[in-house]
N, C-alpha and C positions, 0 to 999 in steps of 0.2 A: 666417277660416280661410285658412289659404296653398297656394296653388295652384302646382302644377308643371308642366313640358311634358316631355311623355313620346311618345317615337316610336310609332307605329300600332304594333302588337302581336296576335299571335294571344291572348294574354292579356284582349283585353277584347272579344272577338267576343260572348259576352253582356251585357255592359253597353254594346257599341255597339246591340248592337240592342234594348234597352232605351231605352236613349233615343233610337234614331231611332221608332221606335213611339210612343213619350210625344209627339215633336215631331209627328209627321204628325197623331195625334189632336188635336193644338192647333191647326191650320191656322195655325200663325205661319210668318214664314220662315225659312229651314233654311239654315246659312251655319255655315262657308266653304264656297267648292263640292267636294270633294268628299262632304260630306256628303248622302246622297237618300234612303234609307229602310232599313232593314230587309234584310240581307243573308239570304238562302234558308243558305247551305251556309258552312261551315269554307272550303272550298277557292273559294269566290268573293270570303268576305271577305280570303284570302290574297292574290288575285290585285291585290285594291283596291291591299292592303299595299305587292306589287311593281311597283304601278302609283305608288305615291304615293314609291318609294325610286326608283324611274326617274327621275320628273317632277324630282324634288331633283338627279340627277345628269347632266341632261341624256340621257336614253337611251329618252326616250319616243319618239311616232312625232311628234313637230311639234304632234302636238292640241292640248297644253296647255303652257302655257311652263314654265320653269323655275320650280320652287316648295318650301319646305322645310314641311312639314305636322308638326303635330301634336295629337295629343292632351292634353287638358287633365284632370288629376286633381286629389286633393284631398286632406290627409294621410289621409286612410283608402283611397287609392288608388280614388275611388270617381271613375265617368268624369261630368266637370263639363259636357267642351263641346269643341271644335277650334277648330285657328288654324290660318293659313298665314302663309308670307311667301311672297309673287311677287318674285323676284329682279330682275325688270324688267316695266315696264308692256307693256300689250296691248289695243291695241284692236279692238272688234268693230263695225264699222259704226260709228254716231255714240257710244257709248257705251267710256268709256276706265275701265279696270277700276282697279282701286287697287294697293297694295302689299300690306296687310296685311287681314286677313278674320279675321273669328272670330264664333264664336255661342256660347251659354250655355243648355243646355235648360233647356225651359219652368220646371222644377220647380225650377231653380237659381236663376233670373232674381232681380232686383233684392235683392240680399248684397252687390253693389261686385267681382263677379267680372269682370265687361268690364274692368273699370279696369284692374284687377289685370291679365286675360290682353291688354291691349293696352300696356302699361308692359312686360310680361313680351318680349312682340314686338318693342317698339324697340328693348329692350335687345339681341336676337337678331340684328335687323333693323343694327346698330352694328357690331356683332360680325361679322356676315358681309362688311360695308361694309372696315374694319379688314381681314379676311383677304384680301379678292380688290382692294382698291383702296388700301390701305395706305400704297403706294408715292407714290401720286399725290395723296391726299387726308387731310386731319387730320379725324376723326369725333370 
């Protein structure tokens, strides 16, 4: 089945917390980070929304670096999993984070959806490289 990348959306506040519920019950881990569990309210999961359309544009507080996020669907618009792209690496103490992150709930896992949404990300991952380094570099 073919997968799509679809910006955070008030549109899928219950099938996020759908599957962040399904993931907690599983005790696997839960990735990329902004993914944690199970939002209470509309207006918290909003807040995530304009916390992860900051993070993309530079307009957060410092917390979290630069990061283009999204949601993973599936032709029936059904939510698969998230990705991100970290526009530059960061590190935390000894531990140096990656570029690209993504997870697949529990209930999706092994279909070839990773493949698929990490193919899907370098292509994103090219494209963004292209836009801001263009000039300087052949992707």
């Amino acid at each position: 089945m073919k997968l799509y990348l679809v910006k955070p959306d008030l549109l899928y506040y219950e099938q996020y917390n759908d599957m962040m519920q399904e993931w907690c019950e599983s005790n696997t881990r839960i990735a990329p980070w902004f993914l944690d569990e199970p939002i209470d309210t509309i207006e918290e999961f909003e807040r995530l929304i304009r916390l992860l359309d900051g993070c993309e544009h530079g307009l957060g507080d410092g917390q979290f670096s630069s990061t283009t996020s999204f949601f993973v669907v599936d032709e029936d618009n059904k939510l698969i999993g998230a990705t991100s792209l970290r526009h530059y690496l960061t590190c935390e103490g000894y531990r140096t984070w990656g570029h690209i992150g993504f997870g697949v709930r529990p209930s999706e896992r092994r279909k070839g959806y990773a493949t698929q949404m990490l193919n899907m990300m370098l292509e994103e991952a090219k494209s963004v490289m292209k836009k801001c380094y263009g000039h300087l570099i052949a992707v």
